[in-house]
Structure formats: C-alpha cells, structure tokens
C-alpha positions in Angstrom: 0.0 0.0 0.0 1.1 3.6 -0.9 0.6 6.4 1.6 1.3 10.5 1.4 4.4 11.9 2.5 3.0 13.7 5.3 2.0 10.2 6.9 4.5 8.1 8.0 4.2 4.3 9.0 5.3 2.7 12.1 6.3 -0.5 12.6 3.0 -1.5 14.2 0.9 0.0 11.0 3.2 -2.0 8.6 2.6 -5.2 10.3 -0.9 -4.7 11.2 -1.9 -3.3 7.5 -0.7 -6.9 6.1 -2.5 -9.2 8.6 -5.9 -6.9 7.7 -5.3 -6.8 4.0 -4.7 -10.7 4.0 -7.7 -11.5 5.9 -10.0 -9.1 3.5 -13.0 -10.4 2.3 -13.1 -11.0 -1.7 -15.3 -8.6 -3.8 -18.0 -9.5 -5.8 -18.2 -10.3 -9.6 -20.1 -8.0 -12.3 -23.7 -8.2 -11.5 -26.7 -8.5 -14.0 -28.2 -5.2 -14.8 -30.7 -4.5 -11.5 -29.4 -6.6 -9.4 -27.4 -5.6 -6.2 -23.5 -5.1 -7.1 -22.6 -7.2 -4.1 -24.6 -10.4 -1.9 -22.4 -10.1 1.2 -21.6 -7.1 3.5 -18.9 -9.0 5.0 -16.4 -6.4 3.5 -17.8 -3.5 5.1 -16.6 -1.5 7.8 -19.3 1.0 7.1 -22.2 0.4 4.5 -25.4 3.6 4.3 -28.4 3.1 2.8 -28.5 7.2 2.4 -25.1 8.9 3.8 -22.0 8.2 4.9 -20.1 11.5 6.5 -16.6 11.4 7.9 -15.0 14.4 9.6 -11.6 15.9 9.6 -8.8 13.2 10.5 -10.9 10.3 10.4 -9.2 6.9 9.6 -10.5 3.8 8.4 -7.5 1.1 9.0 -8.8 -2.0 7.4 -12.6 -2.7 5.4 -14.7 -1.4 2.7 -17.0 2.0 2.3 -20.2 1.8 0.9 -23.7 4.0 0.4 -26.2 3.2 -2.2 -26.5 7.4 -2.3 -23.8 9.4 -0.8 -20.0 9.2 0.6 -18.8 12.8 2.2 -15.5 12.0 3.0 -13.9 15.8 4.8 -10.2 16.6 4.6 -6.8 15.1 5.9 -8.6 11.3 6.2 -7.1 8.3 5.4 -8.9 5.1 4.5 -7.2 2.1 3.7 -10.3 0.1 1.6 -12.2 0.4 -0.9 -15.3 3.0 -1.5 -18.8 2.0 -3.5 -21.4 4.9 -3.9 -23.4 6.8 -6.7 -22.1 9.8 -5.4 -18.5 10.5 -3.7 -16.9 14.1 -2.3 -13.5 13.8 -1.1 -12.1 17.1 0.4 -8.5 18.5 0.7 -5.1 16.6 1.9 -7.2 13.0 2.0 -6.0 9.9 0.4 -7.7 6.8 -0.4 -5.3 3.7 -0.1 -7.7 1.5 -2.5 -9.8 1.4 -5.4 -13.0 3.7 -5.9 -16.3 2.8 -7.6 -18.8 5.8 -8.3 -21.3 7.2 -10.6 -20.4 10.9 -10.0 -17.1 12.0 -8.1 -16.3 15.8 -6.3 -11.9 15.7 -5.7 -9.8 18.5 -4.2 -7.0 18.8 -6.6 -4.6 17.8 -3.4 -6.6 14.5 -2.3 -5.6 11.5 -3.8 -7.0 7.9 -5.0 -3.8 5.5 -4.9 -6.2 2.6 -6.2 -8.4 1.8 -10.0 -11.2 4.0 -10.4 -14.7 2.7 -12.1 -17.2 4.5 -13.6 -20.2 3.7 -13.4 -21.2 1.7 -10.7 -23.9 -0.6 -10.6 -26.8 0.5 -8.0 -28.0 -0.7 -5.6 -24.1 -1.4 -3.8 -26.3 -3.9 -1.8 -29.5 -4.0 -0.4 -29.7 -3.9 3.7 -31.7 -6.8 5.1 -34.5 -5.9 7.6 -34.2 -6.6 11.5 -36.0 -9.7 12.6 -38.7 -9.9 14.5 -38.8 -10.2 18.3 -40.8 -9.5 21.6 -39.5 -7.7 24.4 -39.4 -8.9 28.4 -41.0 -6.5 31.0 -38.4 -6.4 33.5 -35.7 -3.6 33.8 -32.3 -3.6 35.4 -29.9 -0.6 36.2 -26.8 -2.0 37.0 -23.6 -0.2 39.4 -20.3 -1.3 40.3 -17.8 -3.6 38.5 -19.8 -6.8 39.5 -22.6 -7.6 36.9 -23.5 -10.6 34.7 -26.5 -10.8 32.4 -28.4 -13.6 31.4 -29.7 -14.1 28.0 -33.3 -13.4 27.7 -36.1 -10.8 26.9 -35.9 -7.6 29.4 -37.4 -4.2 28.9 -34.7 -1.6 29.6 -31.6 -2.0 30.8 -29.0 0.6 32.3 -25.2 1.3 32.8 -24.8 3.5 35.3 -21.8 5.7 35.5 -18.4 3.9 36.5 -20.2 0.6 36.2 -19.2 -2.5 33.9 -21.5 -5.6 33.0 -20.7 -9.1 31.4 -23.1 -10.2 28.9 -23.0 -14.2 29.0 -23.8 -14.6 25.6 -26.5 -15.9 23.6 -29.7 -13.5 22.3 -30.8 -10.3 24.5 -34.5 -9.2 23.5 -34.3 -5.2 25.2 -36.2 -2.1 24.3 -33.7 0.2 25.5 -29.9 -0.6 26.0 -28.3 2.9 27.9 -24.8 3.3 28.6 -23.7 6.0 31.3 -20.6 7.8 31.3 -17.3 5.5 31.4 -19.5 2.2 31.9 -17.9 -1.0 30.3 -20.0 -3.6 28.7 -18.2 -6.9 27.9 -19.5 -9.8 25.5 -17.7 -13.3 27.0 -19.8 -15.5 24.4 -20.9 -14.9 20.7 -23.9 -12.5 21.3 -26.7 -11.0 19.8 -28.6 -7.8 20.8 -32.1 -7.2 19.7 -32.9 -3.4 20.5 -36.7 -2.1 19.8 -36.3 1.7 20.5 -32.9 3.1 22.5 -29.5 2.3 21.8 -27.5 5.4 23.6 -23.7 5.7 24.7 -22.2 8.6 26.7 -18.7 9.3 26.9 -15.7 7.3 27.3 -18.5 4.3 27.1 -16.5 0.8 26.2 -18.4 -2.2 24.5 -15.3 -5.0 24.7 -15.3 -8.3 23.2 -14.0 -11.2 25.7 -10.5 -12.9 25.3 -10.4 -15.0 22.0 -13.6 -13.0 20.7 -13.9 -11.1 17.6 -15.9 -7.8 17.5 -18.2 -9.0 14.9 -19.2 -12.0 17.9 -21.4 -9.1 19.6 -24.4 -8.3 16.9 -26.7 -5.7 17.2 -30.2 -5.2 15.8 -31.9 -2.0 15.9 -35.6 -0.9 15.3 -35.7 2.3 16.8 -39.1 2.0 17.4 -41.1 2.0 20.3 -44.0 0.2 20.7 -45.6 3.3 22.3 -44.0 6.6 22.4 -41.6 7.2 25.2 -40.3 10.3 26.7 -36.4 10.4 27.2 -34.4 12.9 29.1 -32.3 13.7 26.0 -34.8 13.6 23.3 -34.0 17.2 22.6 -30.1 16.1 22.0 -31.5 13.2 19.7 -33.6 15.9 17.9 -30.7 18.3 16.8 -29.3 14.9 15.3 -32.3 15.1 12.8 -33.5 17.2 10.0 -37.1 18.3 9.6 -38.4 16.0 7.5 -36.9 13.0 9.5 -38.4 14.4 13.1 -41.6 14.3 10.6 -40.7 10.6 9.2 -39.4 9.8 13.2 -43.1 10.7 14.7 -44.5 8.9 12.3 -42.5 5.6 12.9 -41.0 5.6 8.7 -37.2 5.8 10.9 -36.0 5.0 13.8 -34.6 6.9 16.9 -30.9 7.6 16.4 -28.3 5.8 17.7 -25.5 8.0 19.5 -21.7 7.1 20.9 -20.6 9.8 23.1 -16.8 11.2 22.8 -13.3 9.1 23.2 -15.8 5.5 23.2 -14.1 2.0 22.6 -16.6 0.4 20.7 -16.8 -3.2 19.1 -19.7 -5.0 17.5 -21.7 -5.4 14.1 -24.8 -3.4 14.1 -27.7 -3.7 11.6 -29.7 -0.5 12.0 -31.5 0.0 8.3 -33.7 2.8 9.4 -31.8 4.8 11.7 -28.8 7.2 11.9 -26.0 6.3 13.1 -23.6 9.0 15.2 -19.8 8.1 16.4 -18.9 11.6 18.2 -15.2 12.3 17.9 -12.3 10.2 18.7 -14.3 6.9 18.9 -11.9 3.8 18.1 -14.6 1.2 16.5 -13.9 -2.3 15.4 -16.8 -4.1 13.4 -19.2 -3.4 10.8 -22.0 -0.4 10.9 -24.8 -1.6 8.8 -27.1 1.6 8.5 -29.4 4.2 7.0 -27.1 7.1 7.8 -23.9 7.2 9.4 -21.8 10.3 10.9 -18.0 9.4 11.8 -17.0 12.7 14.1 -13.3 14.0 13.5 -9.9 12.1 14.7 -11.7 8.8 15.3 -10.1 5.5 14.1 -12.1 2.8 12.7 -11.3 -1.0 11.6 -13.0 -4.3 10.0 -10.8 -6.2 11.5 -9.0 -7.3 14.6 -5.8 -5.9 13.7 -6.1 -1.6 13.5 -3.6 1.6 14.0 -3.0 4.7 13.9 -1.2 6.3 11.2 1.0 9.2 12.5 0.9 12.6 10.6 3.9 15.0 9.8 3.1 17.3 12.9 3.2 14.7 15.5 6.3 13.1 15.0 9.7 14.1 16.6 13.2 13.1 16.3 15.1 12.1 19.5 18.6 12.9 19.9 19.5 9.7 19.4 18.5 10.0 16.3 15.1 7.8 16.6 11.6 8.6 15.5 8.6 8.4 16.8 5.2 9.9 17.6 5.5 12.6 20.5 2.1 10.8 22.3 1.7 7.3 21.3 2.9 4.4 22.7 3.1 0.8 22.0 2.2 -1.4 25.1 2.8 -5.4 24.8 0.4 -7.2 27.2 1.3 -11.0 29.0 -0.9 -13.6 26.7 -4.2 -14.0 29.4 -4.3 -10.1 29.2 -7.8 -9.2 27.8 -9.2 -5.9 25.6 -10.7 -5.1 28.9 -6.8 -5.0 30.3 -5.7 -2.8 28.1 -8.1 -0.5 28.4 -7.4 -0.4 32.4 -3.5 0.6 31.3 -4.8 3.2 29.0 -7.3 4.6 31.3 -4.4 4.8 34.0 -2.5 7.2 31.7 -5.3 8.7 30.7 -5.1 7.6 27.3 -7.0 5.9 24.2 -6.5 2.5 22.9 -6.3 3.6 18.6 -4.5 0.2 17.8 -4.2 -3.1 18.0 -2.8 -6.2 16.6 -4.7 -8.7 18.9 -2.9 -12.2 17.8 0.5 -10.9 20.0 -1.6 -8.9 22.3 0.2 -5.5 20.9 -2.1 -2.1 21.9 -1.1 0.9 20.5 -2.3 4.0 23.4 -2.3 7.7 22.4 -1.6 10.1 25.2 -1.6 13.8 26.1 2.4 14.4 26.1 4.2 17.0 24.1 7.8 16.5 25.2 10.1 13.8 25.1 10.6 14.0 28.9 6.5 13.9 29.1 6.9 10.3 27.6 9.6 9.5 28.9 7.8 9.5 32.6 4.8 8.0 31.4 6.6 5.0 29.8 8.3 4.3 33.4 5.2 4.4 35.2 3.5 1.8 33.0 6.7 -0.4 33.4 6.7 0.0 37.2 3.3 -0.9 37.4 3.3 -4.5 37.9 -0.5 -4.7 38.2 -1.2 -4.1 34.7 -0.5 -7.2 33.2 2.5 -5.7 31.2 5.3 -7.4 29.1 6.8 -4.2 27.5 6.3 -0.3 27.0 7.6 0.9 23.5 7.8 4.3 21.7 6.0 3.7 18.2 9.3 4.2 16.2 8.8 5.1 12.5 10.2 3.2 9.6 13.0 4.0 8.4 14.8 4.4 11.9 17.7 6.9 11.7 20.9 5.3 13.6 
C-alpha cells in the first residue's frame, strides 16, 4: 500500500496493514443489470443506505465504504479500503489507499486515489436486510459497580450506570432500550446477539469490549428504533438536533427510527444492523466491526477497523526526532500485554495514563495508546510508570518508532 508523505508508517501499522489486508473479504463479480453489485456485506466497515459523513482526521485502517447514495469523505482522512457509492466528495489533503467505484465523483486537486477508479457503478451497492422480529421482556435492570452478569433473555430496559461495567453471557438479548452512562464497560464473554426495539445510547468514554479470544463482529446488534408506544427520554432534545425536519416528521410517524449516539473518546466493538436509523460516532471513537445503516456520521480524529488488527497512522506534525536519532510519535505508545491479558486490560493501562487504545494487533496482544504528552521528557515519565506498574499485566512499554529508523 502507498501512503502520502506527510504520513509516516510505524512498525506496528506495517505489520498490522498486512494481517488486515490478508484476511480481506473477496469482492463481488459483475452483477446483471438490476441486481445488487454485491450479496455479502462482510467487506464493510461501514455500509449507508443514504449517507455516509466522515470528519476531519478520520481513519478507516482496514474494510470497505459503501452508500447506495452518498459518501462525504472531509479533509486530511485516510482510508485504507475500498469505497462504493453513486455519489463521492473527497475534500482537501485526504488519500484513499484503494480502489474507488462511483457514478459521480467531487476531488480536491490535493486528495488522492492511490487505487483503479470505475465508472459507473452498478446501483443498488447492496441491499440492507430488515431486523428480525422479536418481543420484548418486562423487566428492567440498572446496573452499578464492576460486578454484573446478564443472562440471555427478553428484558425491557436495561441501564449502565456511571463507572459501572457488566458481562453479557452470551447468547440472544430481547431489550427495548440498552443505555450506557458515562465511562461504563459492557463486555461480551460468548458470541452474542442484541435485539434493540427503541434506545441504543452511549455517553462518553462508554467501552463495548469483546471477551478474550472474541472477535468484535461475535457481539451483533439489531436495531428498530421503534417504540412500541411513544416514550419520553431525558435527551430527546439532543436526539432531535441529530435530525432534519423531515426525519423528526418521518421519526413521529415511525417511517425511521430513533438515532443511535456514541458519546466522545468511546471503545466500541460490534456489528450493528440498524437500516432505518442514523448512526452518530462523536469524535475520537476507536470502532472495530461493521456499521450496517441508514445514515452514518463518523466525528473527527476517530479511528475505525474491519478487522481485529487496527492503527493509527501518525501525521507530519506529530512526529519528533530524538537525539539519538530515533523517530517516533510525540504521544503514542506501543504497550505489549502478558498472553491471558484481555481488551478489557488494556483498556485499564490506557485509562491509568489517561489515554486511548487507537490500535491493536490482537494475535500478539500489541495495543497501540495515544496520550496527552508534548515532550520527550512527558513520555519518557509515562513509559516508566507503565513499566513499574506490575499490576497491569504488562510485558513491554515501547515508543512507536517510524520506519525508516535513523541510527
């Protein structure tokens, strides 16, 4: 793969860009005239049935883009896949590390397609399948503390307060309202399946964590978005400024669903079928999985991935030269965890530095954590403290040197 100048590889993206390119799904063939351009969305990081909006910074490490109507891709983003849509803008200082299939195309002169572009496209891309149908329990749960394992079965609405983490033991969940409070953990142990009738909500720093030996495609999500009667919610006027005029029109009268919202700096990892609802990932989110949707809105500097296996891709003004001669990122760090560490282990060292997990290459149990330091002496301290902390389930603390390495 080819990259701009002002975005340099580290070691960790080099290796981690092979493993997700080998384990890429195969495209489809040349469909008859009519018929969907693909059968499977298995390639898909993020697929739209209307709009698919990415912000400034925004990187997409591993899977395909697709909208049967509109990609709106915003400057200095990097996606590493290929994009599908009738229509594609691509704004200023943003480069496409694949191949790009449209019917009408808007470049800046100084963005870039690396890969083949085709033109036309065959529309539909693919056609989203509907949620199946299921009933609801009647009981609810708000859960606190660290100490919580659900069942599978059918409950009404269920609750994360803040500070608070739950284990889902796997199997199917029937809910009407899954809520996640501010830096609450949910964890998936077994393959897992969410049925959601009418709230699917996140709030900050919220974490949705596969279990050890889990992808994040085990956890899937189904969302209606509508409620069997109408509810009041104490942040229906939030939800509202997520909507247009004619979708609070088409929302009242149950032709879309509610939106689905992830709160800033969330962990996230899951496929989620939602074909009548938008979909909101504020900024820096770090999202593993598949987003199956009728709009989606990626908010600026968030990282997302297909696959296991994700990083960060440095840019020109983060990256510093030591005296020694060695370069690296001034606030990432590469973290190497002992093999029974879990996803829900690295995100206790990150939180104790407080950083954000924004890579991964899970088959060594290699994180990659970006932190607030601006000075080599900054990271310097914080790499210490992570190796004197022998709590953490730690096998190594490295800087995220660049490739080539000046000696």
């Amino acid at each position: 793969m080819l990259f701009r100048p002002q975005h340099i590889l580290s070691a960790l993206a080099v290796g981690g860009l092979i493993l997700a390119a080998s384990s890429a799904s195969s495209k489809g063939g040349s469909p008859a005239s009519g018929q969907p351009l693909f059968n499977s969305l298995d390639q898909f990081v993020l697929f739209a049935e209307e709009e698919i909006k990415l912000e400034q910074g925004v990187q997409v490490s591993s899977g395909d883009l697709g909208s049967n109507s509109k990609l709106d891709i915003q400057k200095e983003v990097i996606i590493s896949g290929d994009l599908f849509a009738d229509r594609i803008t691509i704004d200023k200082k943003t480069t496409i590390n694949g191949n790009a299939s449209y019917n009408e195309l808007d470049i800046k002169k100084d963005a870039q397609i690396l890969g083949t572009q085709t033109k036309p496209v065959q529309l539909p891309i693919i056609q989203l399948p509907d949620v199946p149908a299921f009933q609801v329990g009647t009981q609810d749960f708000k859960f606190q503390g660290q100490d919580n394992t659900l069942p599978s079965g059918s409950y009404k609405d269920v609750i994360l307060e803040k500070d608070s983490k739950l284990i889902l033991a796997g199997g199917t969940y029937n809910l009407n309202k899954l809520e996640l409070k501010e830096n609450s953990t949910l964890i998936f142990n077994a393959p897992t399946t969410l049925n959601i009738q009418f709230k699917l909500k996140g709030q900050q720093k919220t974490s949705i964590l596969p279990g050890q030996n889990l992808s994040p495609t085990d956890l899937t999500i189904n969302y209606s978005g509508i409620a069997a009667k109408q509810e009041k919610e104490d942040d229906d006027e939030e939800i509202d400024q997520l909507l247009t005029n004619q979708e609070k029109k088409d929302l009242q009268e149950e032709e879309i669903g509610r939106p689905i919202l992830f709160g800033k700096d969330s962990l996230l990892n899951f496929k989620l079928l939602a074909p009548k609802a938008k979909v909101n990932l504020v900024e820096q989110t770090t999202f593993r999985g598949q987003i199956l949707a009728m709009k989606i809105k990626v908010e600026k500097d968030s990282i997302l991935s297909r696959e296991l296996t994700g990083v960060k891709i440095a840019k020109q003004e983060e990256i510093i030269t030591d005296p020694e001669g060695g370069v690296y990122p001034i606030s990432i760090l590469l973290v190497s965890l002992t093999p029974d560490a879990t996803f829900e282990d690295a995100l206790n060292v990150a939180q104790n530095i407080n950083g954000r997990i924004v890579g991964s290459v899970n088959s060594i149990n290699l994180y990659q954590i970006e932190i607030k330091t601006r000075t080599i002496e900054e990271l310097e301290d914080i790499i210490n403290t992570v190796r004197s902390r022998t709590d953490l389930k730690v096998d190594g603390v490295f800087r995220d040197y660049l490739l080539p390495i000046e000696i």
